[in-house]
Every structure is written in C-alpha cells, then in structure tokens.
N, C-alpha and C positions, 0 to 999 in steps of 0.2 A: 489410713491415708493411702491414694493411690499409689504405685510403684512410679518412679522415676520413666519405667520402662515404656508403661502404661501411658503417662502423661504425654511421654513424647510421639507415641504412637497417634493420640487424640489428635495431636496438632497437625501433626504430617497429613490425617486423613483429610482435615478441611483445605490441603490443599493455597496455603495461604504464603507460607515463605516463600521470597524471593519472588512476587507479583509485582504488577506495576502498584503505581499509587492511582488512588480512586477518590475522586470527590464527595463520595459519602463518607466517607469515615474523614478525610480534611473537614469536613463542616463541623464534624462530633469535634478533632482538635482546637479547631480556632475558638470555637466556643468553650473548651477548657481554659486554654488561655485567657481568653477575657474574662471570664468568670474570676479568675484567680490574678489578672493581672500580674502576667508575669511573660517571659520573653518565651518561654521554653514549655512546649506539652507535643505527647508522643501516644500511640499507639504502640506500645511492643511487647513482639514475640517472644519467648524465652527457649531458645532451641538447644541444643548439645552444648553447643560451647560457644554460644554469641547470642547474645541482643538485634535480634531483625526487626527496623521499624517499619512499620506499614503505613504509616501516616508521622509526618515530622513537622512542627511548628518551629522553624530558630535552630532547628539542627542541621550538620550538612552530609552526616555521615550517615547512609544505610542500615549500618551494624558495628555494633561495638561487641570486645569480648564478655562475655557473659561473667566471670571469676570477678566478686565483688562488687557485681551491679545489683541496685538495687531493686530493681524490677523483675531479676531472677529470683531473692527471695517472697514480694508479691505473688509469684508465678506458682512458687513452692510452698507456701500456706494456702495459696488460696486466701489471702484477707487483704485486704488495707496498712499500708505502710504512712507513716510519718516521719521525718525528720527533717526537723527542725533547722539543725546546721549540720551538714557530714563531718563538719572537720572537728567538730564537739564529740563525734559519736565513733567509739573505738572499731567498730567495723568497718567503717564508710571513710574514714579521714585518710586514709592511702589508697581508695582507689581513682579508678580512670575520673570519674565525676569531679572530684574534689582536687583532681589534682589539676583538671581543665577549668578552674574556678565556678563549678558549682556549689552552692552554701544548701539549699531547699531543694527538698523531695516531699511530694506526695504520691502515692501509688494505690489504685483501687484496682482488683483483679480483673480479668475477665474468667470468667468460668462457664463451662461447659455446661448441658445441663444435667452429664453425666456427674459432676462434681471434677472436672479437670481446670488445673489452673494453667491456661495457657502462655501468660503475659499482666501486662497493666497499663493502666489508663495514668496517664502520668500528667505532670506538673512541676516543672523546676525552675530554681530563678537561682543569679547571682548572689543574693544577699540573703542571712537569716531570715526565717518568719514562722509562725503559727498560723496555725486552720481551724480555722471553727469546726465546731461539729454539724453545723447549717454545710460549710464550704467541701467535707469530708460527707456529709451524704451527697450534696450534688455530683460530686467525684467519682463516686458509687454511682450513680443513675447513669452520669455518661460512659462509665465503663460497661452497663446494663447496656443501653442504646448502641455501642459497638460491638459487643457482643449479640445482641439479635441482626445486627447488620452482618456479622460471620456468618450466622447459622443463615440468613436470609440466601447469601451469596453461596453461602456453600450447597442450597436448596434450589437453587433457582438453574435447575436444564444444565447443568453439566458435572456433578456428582449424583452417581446412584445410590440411591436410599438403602439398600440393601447392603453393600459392599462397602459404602462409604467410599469406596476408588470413584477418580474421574472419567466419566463417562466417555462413547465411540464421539460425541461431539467435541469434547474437551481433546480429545486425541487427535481430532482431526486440527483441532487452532492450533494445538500448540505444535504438529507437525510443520505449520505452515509457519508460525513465527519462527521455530529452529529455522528453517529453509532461509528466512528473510538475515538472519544475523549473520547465514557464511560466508566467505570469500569466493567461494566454491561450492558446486556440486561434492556432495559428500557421501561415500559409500558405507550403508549400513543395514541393520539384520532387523525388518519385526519377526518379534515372535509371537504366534497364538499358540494358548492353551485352553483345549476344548474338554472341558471334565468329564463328558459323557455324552454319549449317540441319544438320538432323541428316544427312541424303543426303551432302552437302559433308562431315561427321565421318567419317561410316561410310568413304566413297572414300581419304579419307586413309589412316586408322587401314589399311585394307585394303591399300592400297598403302606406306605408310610407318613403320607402326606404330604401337604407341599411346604410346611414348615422344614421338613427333611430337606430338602432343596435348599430352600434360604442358609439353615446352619451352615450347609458344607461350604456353601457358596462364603460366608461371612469369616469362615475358619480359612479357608483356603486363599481369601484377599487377607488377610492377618499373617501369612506366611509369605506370601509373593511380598506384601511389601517389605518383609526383613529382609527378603534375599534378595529383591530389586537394592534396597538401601536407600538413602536420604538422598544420594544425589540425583535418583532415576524415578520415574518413576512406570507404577502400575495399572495398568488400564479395564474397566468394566464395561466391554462392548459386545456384548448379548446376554441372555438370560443366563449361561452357564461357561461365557469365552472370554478371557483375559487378554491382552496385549501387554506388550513392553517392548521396547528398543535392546538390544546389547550393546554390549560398550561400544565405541569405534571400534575398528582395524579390526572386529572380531571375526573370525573365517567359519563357514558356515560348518565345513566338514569337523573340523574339529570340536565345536558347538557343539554339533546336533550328537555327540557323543557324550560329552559333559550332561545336557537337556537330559538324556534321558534317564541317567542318573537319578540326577534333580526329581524328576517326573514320579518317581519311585518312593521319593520322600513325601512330596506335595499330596495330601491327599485331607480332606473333610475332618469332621468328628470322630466318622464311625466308616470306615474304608472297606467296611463289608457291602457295601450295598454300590458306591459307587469308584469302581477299581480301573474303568478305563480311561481315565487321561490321555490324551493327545495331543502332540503340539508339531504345529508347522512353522518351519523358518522359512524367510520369502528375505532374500536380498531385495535392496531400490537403493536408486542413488536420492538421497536426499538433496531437494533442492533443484530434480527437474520429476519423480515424480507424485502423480496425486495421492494425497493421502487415502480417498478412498479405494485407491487402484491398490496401496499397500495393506489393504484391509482386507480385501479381496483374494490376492493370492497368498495371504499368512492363510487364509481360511482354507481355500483352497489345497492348500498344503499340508494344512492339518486334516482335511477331508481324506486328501488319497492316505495317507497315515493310517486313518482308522479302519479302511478299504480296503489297506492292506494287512491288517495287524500287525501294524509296527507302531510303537512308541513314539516316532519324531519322522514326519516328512520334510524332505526338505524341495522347495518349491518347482515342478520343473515344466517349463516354458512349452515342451512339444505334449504332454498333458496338458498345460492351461488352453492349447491351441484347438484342444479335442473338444475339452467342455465348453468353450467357447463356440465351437462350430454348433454342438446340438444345444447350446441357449439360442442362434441365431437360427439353428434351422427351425427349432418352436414358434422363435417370433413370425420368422417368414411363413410356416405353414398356417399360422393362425389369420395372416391376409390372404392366403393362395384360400381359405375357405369361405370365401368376402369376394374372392374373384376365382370361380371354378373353371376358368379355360385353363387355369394350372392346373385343373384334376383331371382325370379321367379313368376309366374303368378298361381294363382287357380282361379278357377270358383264355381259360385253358381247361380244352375240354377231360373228361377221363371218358375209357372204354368199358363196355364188359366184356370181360375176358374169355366167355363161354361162347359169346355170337360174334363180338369186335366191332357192337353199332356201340355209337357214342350214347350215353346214358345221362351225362350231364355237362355241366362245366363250373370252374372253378372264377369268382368274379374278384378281380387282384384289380388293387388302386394303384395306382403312376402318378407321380409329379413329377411334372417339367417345369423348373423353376428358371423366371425369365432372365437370369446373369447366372447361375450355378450349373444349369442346365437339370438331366435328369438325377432326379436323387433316386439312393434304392430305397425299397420297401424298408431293407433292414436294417437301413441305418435311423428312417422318419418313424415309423410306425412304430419300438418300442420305445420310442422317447413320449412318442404322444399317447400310449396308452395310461400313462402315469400320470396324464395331467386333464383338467376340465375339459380337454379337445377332443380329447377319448369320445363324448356322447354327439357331439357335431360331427365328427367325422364317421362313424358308423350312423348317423343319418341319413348323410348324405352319398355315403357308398350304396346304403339300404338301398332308401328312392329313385338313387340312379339303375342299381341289379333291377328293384320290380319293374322300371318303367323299362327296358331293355326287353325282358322277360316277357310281361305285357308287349311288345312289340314283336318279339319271335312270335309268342300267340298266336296275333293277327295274321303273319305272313303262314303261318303254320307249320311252326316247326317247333313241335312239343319237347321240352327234353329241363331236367330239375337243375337250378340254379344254387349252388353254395355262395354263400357270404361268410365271411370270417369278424368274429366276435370278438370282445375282452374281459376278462375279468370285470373294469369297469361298470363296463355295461350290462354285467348279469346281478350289479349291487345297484343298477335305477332300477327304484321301486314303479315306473314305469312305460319301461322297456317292453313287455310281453304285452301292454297295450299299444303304445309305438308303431310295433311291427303288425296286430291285429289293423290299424286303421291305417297304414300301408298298403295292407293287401287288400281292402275294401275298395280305397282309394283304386285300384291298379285292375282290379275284380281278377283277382288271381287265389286260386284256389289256394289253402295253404302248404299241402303236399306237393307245390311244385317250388319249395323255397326250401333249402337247408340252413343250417346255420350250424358253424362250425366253431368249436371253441379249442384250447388246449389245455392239457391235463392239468397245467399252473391256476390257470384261472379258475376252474373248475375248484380246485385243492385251496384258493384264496380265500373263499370262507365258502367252505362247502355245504353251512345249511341254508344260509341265502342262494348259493348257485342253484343248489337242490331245489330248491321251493322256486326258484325260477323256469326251471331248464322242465321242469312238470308244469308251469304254466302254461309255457312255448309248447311243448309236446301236446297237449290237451289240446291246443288250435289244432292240431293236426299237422304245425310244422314236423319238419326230418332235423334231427341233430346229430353230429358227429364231432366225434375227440379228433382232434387234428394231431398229429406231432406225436402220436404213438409212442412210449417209449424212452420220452427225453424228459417227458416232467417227474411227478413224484406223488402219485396215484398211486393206489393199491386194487388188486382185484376185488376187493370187498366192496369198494366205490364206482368201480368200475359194473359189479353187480348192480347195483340200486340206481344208477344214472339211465333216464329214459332216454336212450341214445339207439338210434339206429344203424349207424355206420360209424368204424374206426379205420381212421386210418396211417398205416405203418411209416414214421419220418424215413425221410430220402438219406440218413446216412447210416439206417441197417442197409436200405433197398440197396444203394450201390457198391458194387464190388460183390454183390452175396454172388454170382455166378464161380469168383476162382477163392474165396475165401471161405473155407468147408466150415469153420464154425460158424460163422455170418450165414452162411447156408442151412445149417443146424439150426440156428438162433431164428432166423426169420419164418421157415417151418414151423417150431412150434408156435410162433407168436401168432402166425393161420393158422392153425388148426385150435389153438386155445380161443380165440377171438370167436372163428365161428361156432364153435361149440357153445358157447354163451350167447349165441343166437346174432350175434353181429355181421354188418356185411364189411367185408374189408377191402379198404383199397390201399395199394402200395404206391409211393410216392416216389420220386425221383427215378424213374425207369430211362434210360437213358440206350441201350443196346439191347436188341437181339436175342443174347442169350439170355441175361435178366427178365426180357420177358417171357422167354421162354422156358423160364425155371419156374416162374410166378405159375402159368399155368398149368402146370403140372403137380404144381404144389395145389391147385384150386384156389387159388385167391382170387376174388370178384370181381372187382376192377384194378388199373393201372391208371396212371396220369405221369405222366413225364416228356423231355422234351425228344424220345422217338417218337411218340404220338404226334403229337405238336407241342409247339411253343406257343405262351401267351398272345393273343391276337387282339383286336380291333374288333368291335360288333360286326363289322360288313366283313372282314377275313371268316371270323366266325360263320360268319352266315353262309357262305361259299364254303366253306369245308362242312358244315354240317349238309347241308346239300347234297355233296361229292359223295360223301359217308355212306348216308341214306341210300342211294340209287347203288355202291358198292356192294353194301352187306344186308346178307340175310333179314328178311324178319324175323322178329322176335318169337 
C-alpha cells in the first residue's frame, strides 16, 4: 500500500486544495445527490489533517477536520465505504458527522491512476438507510467521472507533465490573484533555480540521454515541493527552471545565504553529471508589479550567478539596465538594417612603412541612431555577431566596401580594401560564394578585397573556418588575423591558415616605445610573423616614437590615429590624393 507520504505528495501535485469551486465537478455532485436522494453529496479531498471539499451539495463549510471523518478512511483504502447509521457504528458515533446529525454515509474513492487514494465521492443524509449494490456502483462511476475530471484539469495548459508542478502560466494567474486579495502592494522575493547552463544540458542529453533530463528534473520537483511545503507553492517555468515565492518579510541578503546552502542539497538522481545549480532572487512588490517582469529578472538574476560562478545572484537593477540596453540596441539595429541612412561606412587607411604611401584602408561600420545618437562599434557589433544579424550586416557592409572600392577604381585611385568578418559568417555554407558574386557584380578584381577575421572566430570551429578561409583564398581574395594576440590560436594554426597578412592588436602596439618588455614582446611577435612568411601590420599607432620603433623593428605597415583617423569616402578620397603626389613611388 502506498506510504501516507507518497499519497499526500499525489495530491498536492494536482494542485487542487484550496481552488475555487468549478461547475464541472458541481454537476458530478448534484447528480449524486439525486441519484441517492439525499440532502448532502461532496467531492473531498483528504489532506494532512482536514477534509477540503472541492464541490459541496447541502454543506456550508469548506473543510472539516480530517480525525474521524469518514472520507479520510475512503482516501486511505482506496475502496468504497458504507454506513448505514454512524451512530450504530463504533468508529463513527463520536465524530464531527454524527454529532452534526448525520445517520448515512456512502463513500467511493477517487484514485489516481498511480493507485493513490485522494478523497471520496460522497453521499450523506439525516436519517438511516441502505445502498444497493446497483446505487454503490453508480457511486463508483461518479467518483470515476470526477476523477478524470482532476486528471482532465490538472492536464489541461497549466501543469507540466514532466514535473507534475504548475506551470510559468499557472505562476503568472496566480501571481495576479495574490495581487487582487491585498490591501496593499506587498514586498516580496521570487526565486529561480536554473539546474544547469545550456552547454552542461546539451553534454548530458548527448552523452546520456534525454530521459537523464526528465529524471533529475522529476527528482528535483519532489524535493522543492518538500522544502516549498503545503502552504507555498513550486513552479515549472522552463525546460530545466523552477520558481517559488519566500515567505513575506524575507530579506534577500540573508536568503541568498540560507539559498545557497539549500542549493547544495537540491540536486537530481545522479549529481555527477548535473552539479551546477543556480539561483537568482529578484525582489517586486507584489501587487504593482507584472508577473512576467518577475520572471524575467529571477532569470536574469540567476543568469549573472552562473556568469559569475556564484551559487545565488541576487538581482541588481544597474545590470538589468545593461542587458536591457543591448536587447534594445538589437531590436533597433535590426530596423536601422531596413533603413540604411542609420548605416554608413568610414575608412581608415594603413601605410607602408618602408615608402609611407598608403597601401590600403580599413572599411569600419557607424551607426547614427536617430534618439541615441552615435553608437560605438564595440558596444553594437559584438552583440550582433551572436545573432541571425551577423549575415545581413556583413552583407551589407560587403556591397557597400565593393561599391565604394568599384568607385575609387573609376576615379583612379587603386589601393586594397579590408572588411572585417565573423565567426558567423565563416559557418554560412555560402559566404565564399556571396562575396565571389559581389565582386562580379562590382568587376573588381578579387586581390583588391581583404577580409579580415579574428583569432576567436577562426578557433570557433576551426575545420569549417579552415575549409572556408581556403575557399575565399582560392578566389584570389587577401586574408588577415585581425586582433593578434588576444584571442586563443596556436602557431600550429596559425601555420595552416591561408592568411596573408596579421595584424598586431593596438594594446601590445601602445606604450611599447617606454615599456622595454612591451618592446621585447612586440619585436618578437615581428620577427616570428614575418618569418612564417606574413606581412604585419601594427594597429593602434598613435605617436611618433611608436612609429618610429615599428620601423626599425621592420614591421610592414602601421594604421592608427597619427596616420589618420577614420573618415568619410570624400575625406578619404582627398587624403589619399595628398598621399600620392607626397610620397615616393613604389
């Protein structure tokens, strides 16, 4: 027979004590009642320590105490109860029933289809009487019929199948009913707990299956709801994230030290595979605000948590203000690409170092966004490389360098264009055509187009980079490592990369004139590059001396802002001009 433990667990998951009253299960009652012609039929639950009815014919009260009710022992067989007269029957003649002038009880259980006995399908009258066995199966069928009308309700969009907790929908009504019964706005604490980062999911699933998921997931709502308790409950709002409220008046600081504890204990079947739990607490005042704005920053809160490797974040407002600006700056560049007078291109050209004619330029995107004004490169560009905008955006930077490019042409002013690339973009399976019917379009040779990547994207899955960046190089484009130095390349990769030019990040380049190991450092990093047959250019040149170290060290070219600063296609156009009639031929 199941444990007492077990039964009550059953019940609590469907979620049913203490609901409102529902017209589907009143129909099931009133039809007991006439069936048996009698004043009195109930739906009820059998919980800890009281009788909760769900549906009441003739009664006024909610709940009664459970100690000596008969519908508690239905609950606890699991069978069918008769009695005749309580006050006949030595168990039944002193309690609450019998003493309120009840004589008649019948009780058919409800049962799970686990085999739990939740309650009974009841029938009671003032005066003695017998049941047929005809009147005791019908008894039976309508306890059947409210029973699939549990499982119906408890199935029906706001319990998860998995968890058996109530669902981010169920969390959000009953948010908003709490709200509707205060006197008051009311201050209090959700908390999410995030079982595991998606990378730590996928590894499992990958290695163990996705039944592994479900268990820990099923073990871990079996433990929230012991330590939530009867009075609170537990929440299943995402594949692998729980919610709950803390009591009132709880304070978060103190919490989020208790939480992590807790966190320590909470864990799956099998805690070898999934050991990083997270949880963020997000104060709101209940009662002005949205439940889904409380879902959002628990999440949020448990997000920087796991960002940071800590156990328990607790929610903080000048962070939400951050990720909120770059979800708004995504939305807005995703229209500034729908309307490109917000885009435009500038150039900054590099020298070579050996003659000091300009040799190329570098083709950098601008938005001027019409209320924020200009945004930088480095706050837009690594949010959108991470997202679908990645391949429109390097579209339309392409089209716009070649048609530029194509235009120098014309006026006649020959000199090789860089674009800067992404990861992204070196994983479209058709990218190296893209940029082939660009240049067709534009009838530009393909040696007068660079394309610039960095050592990350390159290392992001290096045998698709690989197999692309030999595509691109077979047209006869130029490629170069951008960011020298900062990503997480190896020379061996560095060897096998059809790359023509690298070039050294702007934070060896400055300062290497007074800083002798920076001076050291950027030395070798010339003379190893060109020796592997690279042409190098050093990035952020900024003085004088810097340049004048570069050259003595023999590095290729230079770009920084003593040369110039990014410009305008027509600034460009006039300094390359100036340039030309200045220095030497080549």
């Amino acid at each position: 027979m199941p444990t007492e433990a077990a039964r009550l667990d059953a019940l609590r998951q469907l979620d049913l004590l203490d609901t409102p009253p529902s017209e589907a299960f009143d129909r099931i009652t009133r039809m007991a009642a006439q069936l048996f012609r009698l004043p009195i039929a109930a739906i009820s639950l059998t919980d800890l320590d009281r009788q909760w009815f769900k549906s009441r014919v003739g009664v006024q009260h909610r709940s009664i105490p459970r100690e000596k009710a008969p519908c508690a022992a239905v609950a606890e067989t699991a069978d069918t109860l008769l009695i005749p007269d309580l006050l006949a029957d030595p168990c039944y003649r002193e309690s609450l029933l019998a003493r309120s002038g009840i004589r008649f009880y019948a009780g058919a259980p409800l049962v799970t289809r686990d085999g739990y006995g939740l309650g009974a399908m009841c029938v009671l009258g003032t005066e003695p009487r017998e049941a047929s066995e005809e009147e005791m199966r019908a008894l039976a069928d309508l306890a059947a019929m409210a029973m699939a009308q549990i499982e119906l309700q408890h199935a029906f969009g706001r319990i998860d199948p998995m968890s058996s907790l109530p669902n981010r929908l169920q969390f959000i009504e009953d948010l908003e009913d709490m709200a509707r019964d205060l006197p008051a706005p009311e201050r209090r604490l959700a908390v999410l707990i995030d079982l595991a980062g998606p990378e730590q999911i996928s590894q499992a699933v990958r290695v163990l299956g996705p039944g592994f998921i479900d268990g820990q997931v099923r073990e871990v709502a079996r433990q929230l709801r012991q330590v939530v308790g009867p009075q609170r409950k537990a929440y299943h709002v995402a594949a692998t994230q729980f919610v709950f409220l803390a009591r009132p008046g709880t304070e978060e600081a103190v919490y989020a030290g208790r939480l992590a504890g807790a966190l320590e204990r909470l864990r799956g079947g099998d805690a070898r595979f999934l050991a990083g739990a997270t949880a963020g607490i997000a104060p709101f005042m209940l009662g002005e605000a949205e439940p889904q704005d409380v879902l959002r920053t628990a999440h949020s809160a448990a997000q920087d948590a796991r960002q940071a490797v800590q156990r328990v974040g607790l929610f903080s407002s000048a962070q939400d203000a951050a990720h909120r600006r770059r979800f708004a700056l995504l939305d807005a560049f995703a229209e500034a690409l729908q309307q490109p007078e917000q885009l435009r291109l500038v150039f900054q050209p590099r020298i070579d170092l050996a003659s000091g004619r300009c040799c190329g330029a570098e083709a950098l995107l601008r938005w001027r966004h019409p209320t924020l004004g200009e945004v930088s490169p480095g706050e837009f560009m690594p949010l959108v490389e991470q997202t679908a905008m990645a391949r429109p955006a390097t579209d339309w930077v392409m089209q716009q360098a070649m048609g530029q490019l194509a235009a120098w042409r014309r006026a006649g002013l020959d000199l090789r264009l860089s674009v800067n690339v992404s990861a992204t973009n070196l994983a479209e399976p058709d990218f190296a055509t893209r940029v082939q019917e660009g240049l067709a379009r534009h009838a530009l040779e393909a040696d007068r187009l660079e394309l610039e990547l960095t050592e990350s994207a390159v290392m992001a899955d290096t045998g698709q980079a690989l197999a692309m960046l030999e595509a691109l190089a077979g047209m006869g484009l130029h490629l170069a490592i951008d960011d020298f130095g900062t990503g997480h390349s190896s020379l061996s990769y560095l060897q096998r990369l059809p790359v023509q030019v690298v070039k050294i990040d702007r934070s060896f380049v400055q300062g290497v004139a007074e800083d002798q190991r920076q001076h050291a450092l950027v030395s070798a990093m010339i003379a190893l590059l060109r020796g592997l047959g690279h042409r190098v250019v050093a990035e952020g040149v900024e003085t004088k001396a810097v340049l004048d170290l570069l050259v003595r060290q023999d590095c290729d070219e230079a770009q920084g802002y003593l040369i110039a600063r990014p410009m305008a296609p027509e600034a460009l156009d006039s300094w390359l001009r100036a340039r030309q009639e200045a220095a030497p031929a080549l």
